[in-house]
VOGU-3710 file (C-alpha; in Angstrom, 3 decimals, decimal comma):
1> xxxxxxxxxx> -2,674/-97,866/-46,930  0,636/-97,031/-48,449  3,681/-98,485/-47,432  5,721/-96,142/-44,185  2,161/-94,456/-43,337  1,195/-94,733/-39,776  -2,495/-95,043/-38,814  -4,416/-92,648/-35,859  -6,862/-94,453/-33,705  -10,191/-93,170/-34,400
11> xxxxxxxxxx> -10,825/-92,295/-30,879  -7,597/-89,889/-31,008  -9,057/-88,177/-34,059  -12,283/-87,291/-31,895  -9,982/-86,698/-28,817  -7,853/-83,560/-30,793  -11,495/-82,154/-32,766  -12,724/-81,613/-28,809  -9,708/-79,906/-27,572  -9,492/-77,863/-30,791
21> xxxxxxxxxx> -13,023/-76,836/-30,220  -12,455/-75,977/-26,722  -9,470/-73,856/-27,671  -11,618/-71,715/-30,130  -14,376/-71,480/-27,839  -11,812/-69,779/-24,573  -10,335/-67,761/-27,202  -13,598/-66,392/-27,803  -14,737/-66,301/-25,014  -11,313/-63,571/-23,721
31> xxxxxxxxxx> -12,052/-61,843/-26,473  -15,479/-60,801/-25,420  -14,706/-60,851/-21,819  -11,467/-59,412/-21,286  -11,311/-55,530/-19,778  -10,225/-53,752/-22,404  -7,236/-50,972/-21,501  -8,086/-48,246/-23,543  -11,400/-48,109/-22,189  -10,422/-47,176/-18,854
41> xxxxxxxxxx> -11,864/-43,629/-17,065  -8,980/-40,714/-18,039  -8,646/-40,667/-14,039  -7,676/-44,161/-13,831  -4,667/-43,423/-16,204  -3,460/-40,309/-14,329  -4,260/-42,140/-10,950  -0,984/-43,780/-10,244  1,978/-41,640/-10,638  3,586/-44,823/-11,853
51> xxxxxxxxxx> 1,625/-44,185/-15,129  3,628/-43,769/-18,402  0,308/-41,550/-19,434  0,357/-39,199/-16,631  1,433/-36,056/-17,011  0,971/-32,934/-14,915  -1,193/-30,245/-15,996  1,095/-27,181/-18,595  2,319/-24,155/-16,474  0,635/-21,222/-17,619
61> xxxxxxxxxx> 4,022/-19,221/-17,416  6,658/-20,677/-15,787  9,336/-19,217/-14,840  12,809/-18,990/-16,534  15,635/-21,373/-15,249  18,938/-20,490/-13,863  20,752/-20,005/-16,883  18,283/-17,944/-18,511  17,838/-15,759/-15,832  21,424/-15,709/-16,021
71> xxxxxxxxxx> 21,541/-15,036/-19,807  18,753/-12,147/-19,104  21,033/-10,661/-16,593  24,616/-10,654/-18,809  22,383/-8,447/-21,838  21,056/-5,642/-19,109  22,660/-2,407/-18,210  23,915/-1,453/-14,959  26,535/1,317/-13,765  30,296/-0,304/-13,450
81> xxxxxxxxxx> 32,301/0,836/-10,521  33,224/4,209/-10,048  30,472/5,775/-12,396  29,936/9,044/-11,930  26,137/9,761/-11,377  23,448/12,566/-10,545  20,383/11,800/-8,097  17,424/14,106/-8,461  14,250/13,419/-7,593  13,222/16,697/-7,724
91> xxxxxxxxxx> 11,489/18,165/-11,254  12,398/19,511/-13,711  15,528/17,140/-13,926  18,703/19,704/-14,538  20,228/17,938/-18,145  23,013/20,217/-17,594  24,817/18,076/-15,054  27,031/16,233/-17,305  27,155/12,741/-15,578  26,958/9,379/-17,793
101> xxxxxxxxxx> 24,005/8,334/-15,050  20,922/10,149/-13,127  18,725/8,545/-11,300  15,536/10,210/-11,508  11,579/10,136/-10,258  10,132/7,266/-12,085  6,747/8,851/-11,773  7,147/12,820/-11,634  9,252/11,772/-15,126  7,743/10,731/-18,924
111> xxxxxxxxxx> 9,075/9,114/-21,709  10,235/12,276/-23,684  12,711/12,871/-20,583  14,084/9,438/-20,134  14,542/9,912/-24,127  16,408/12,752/-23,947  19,171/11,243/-21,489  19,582/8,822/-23,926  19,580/10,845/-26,765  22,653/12,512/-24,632
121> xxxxxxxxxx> 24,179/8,804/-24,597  23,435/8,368/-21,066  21,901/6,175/-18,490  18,478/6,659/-16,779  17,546/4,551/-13,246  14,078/4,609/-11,942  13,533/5,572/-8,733  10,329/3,921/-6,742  9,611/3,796/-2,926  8,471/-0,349/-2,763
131> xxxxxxxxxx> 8,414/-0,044/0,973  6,233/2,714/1,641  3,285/3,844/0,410  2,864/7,543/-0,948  -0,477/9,519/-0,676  0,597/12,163/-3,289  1,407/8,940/-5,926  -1,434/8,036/-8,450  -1,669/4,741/-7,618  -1,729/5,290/-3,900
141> xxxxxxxxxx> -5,682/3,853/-4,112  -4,469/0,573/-5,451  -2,873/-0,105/-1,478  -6,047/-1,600/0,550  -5,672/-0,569/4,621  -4,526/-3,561/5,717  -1,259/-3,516/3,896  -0,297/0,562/5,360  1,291/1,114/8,738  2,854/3,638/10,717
151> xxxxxxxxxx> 4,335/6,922/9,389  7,839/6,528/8,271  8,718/10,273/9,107  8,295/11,463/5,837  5,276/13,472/4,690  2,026/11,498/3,433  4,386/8,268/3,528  3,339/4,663/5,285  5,211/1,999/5,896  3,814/-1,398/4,046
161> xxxxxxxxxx> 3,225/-4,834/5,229  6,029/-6,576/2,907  4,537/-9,917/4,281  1,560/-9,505/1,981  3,672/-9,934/-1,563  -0,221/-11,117/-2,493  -1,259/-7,755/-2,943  1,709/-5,635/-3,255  3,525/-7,822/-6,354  1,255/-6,974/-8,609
171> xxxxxxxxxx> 1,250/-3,181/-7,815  4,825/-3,042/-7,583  5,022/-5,632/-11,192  2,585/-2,404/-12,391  5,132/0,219/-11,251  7,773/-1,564/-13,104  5,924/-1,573/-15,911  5,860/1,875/-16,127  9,492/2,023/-15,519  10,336/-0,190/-18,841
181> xxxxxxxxxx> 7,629/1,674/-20,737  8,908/4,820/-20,354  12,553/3,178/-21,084  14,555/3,575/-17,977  17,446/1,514/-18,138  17,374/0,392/-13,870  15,114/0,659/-11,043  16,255/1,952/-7,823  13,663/0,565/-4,977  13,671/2,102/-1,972
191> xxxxxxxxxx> 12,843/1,138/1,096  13,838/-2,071/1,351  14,857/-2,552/5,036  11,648/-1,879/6,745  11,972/-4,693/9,277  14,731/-2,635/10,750  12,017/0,052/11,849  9,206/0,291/13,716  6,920/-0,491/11,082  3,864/-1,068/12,757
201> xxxxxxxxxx> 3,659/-5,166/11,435  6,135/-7,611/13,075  8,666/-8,325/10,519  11,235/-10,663/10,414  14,505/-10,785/8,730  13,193/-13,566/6,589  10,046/-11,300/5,284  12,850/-8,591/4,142  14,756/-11,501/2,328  11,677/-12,758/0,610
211> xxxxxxxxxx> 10,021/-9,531/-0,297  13,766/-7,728/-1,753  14,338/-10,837/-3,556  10,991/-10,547/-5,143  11,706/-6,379/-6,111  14,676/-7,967/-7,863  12,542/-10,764/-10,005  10,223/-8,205/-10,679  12,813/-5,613/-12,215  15,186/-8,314/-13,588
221> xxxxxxxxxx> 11,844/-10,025/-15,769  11,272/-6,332/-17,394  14,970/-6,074/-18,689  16,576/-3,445/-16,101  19,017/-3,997/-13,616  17,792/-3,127/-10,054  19,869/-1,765/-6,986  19,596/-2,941/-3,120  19,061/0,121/-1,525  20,936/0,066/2,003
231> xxxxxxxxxx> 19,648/-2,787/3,955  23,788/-3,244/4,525  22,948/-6,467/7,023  21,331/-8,235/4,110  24,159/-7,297/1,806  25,828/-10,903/1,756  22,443/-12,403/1,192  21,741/-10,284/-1,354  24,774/-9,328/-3,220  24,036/-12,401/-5,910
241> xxxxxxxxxx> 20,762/-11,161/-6,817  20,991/-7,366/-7,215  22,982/-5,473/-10,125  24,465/-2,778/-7,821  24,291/-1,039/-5,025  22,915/2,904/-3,689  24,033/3,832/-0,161  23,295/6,672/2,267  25,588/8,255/4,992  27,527/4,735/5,045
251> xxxxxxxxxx> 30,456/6,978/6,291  28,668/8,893/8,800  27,734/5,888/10,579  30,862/4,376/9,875  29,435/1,118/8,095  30,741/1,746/4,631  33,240/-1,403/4,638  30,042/-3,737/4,573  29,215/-2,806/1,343  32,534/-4,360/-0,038
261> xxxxxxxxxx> 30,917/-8,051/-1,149  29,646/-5,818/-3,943  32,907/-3,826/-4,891  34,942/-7,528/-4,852  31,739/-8,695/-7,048  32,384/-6,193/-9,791  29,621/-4,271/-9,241  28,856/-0,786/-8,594  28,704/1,488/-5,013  26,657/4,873/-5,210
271> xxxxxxxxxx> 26,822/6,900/-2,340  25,857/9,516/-0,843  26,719/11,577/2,054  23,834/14,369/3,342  26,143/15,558/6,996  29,420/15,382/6,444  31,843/17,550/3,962  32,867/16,283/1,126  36,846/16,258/2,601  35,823/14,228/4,877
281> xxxxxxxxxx> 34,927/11,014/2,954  36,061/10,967/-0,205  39,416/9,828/0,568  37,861/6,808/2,053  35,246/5,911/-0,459  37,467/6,466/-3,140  39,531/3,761/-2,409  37,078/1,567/-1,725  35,804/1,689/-5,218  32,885/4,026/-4,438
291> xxxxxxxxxx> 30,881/6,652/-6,891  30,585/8,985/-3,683  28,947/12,387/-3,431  27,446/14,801/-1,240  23,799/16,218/-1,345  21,074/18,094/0,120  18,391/16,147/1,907  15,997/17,054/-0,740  17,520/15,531/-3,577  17,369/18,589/-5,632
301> xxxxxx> 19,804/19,211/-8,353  22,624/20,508/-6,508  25,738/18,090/-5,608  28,976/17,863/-4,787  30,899/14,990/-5,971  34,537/13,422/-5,259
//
């Protein structure tokens, strides 16, 4: 043996061959025993929310944040204060008023006419009734019984159960289709305070809320700017999610001060008065920022503007 070596007992040689053996043989033996992770059911994976895996199914469409809907918003059109502006919803619509705005019949009115106000340079707003329904309207079929309730005093006109947005969004999202196809630049939906009548459903304050704030979506996801039509107690709920406003006989029945959350907004008034003379409002909507005229009930061509 060479000089500095030191010499292993034979018994420790056999001693480390056994405990090397054993090693191999548990290593083998995990191997082939061990659960294997990647082998696990998909369920098991998506089981614990804990999961790094899991992930929750893709949104078919979902909808657009804040700031888009924001961004959406800045690139529409809609009437700045103190626009002048013709309502007709009688046909033919009389071109000859010389107004930068008429709102006009969405239905009783095609493409070439909504064309022709903008080949003028003007703006064109859609007018649809979203909280009645209308027997002489083409779609009127598409509104099942259970949705139509009392007369609203209006010829061939029921009031609708704004609860069930189940079956009146989509007819309503069809509507507005119609309203972008043709090219209006603005919807004006009307009807939109319901629960304040005797409808024939009981609704709440909270259904009106729900159901106006869906008209807006609808509108605002096709590119036009929409209007609150009256509905003045709603105004301060509202005034954030609608482009402008369109107001009847505010001055008759004294109430046209609550439509001020929209004039300090920035955005538009249009008024109407159907009673009184002319003399005897225009003063006062003028300075409160109002686009004020009077008109026959009928909505016919004829006006009288301050």
């Amino acid at each position: 043996m060479p000089s500095g070596a030191v010499r292993i007992p034979g018994w420790a040689v056999g001693a480390a061959a056994v405990v090397a053996s054993a090693a191999v043989l548990a290593a083998v033996l995990f191997s082939v025993l061990a659960p294997d992770e990647s082998a696990q059911p998909a369920a098991s994976a998506s089981a614990s929310p804990a999961s790094p895996k899991a992930s929750p199914p893709p949104r078919k469409s979902a909808p657009p944040n804040e700031a888009e809907a924001e961004r959406r918003r800045a690139r529409m059109w809609a009437p700045a204060p103190g626009t002048r502006w013709q309502w007709q919803l009688t046909t033919p619509v009389d071109l000859g008023v010389d107004v930068p705005v008429h709102d006009i019949d969405g239905f009783g009115n095609g493409a070439d006419v909504v064309r022709e106000v903008h080949r003028r340079g003007r703006r064109v707003i859609c007018y649809i009734n979203v909280g009645a329904a209308e027997s002489y309207r083409p779609d009127n079929a598409a509104f099942p019984a259970a949705v139509l309730g009392k007369g609203n005093g209006w010829p061939g006109e029921r009031w609708l159960d704004i609860r069930r947005t189940d079956v009146l969004a989509p007819i309503m999202a069809r509507r507005f289709d119609m309203c972008r196809d043709k090219g209006f630049d603005a919807v004006e939906p009307d009807l939109l305070d319901g629960y304040a009548s005797d409808t024939g459903f009981p609704l709440t304050a909270a259904h009106q809320l729900r159901y106006n704030r869906l008209i807006a979506r609808l509108a605002h996801e096709r590119g036009m700017s929409v209007a609150l039509k009256n509905d003045l107690a709603q105004i301060p709920a509202l005034v954030g999610t609608f482009d402008f406003a369109i107001n009847e006989q505010c001055a008759e029945f004294g109430e046209c001060r609550r439509l001020l959350p929209f004039v300090r907004a920035g955005k538009a008034v249009l008024h109407v008065e159907y009673n009184m003379a002319a003399a005897d409002f225009c003063r006062q909507t003028r300075a409160l920022g109002f686009a004020s005229m009077r008109k026959r009930l009928d909505l016919d061509a004829w006006r009288q503007p301050c």
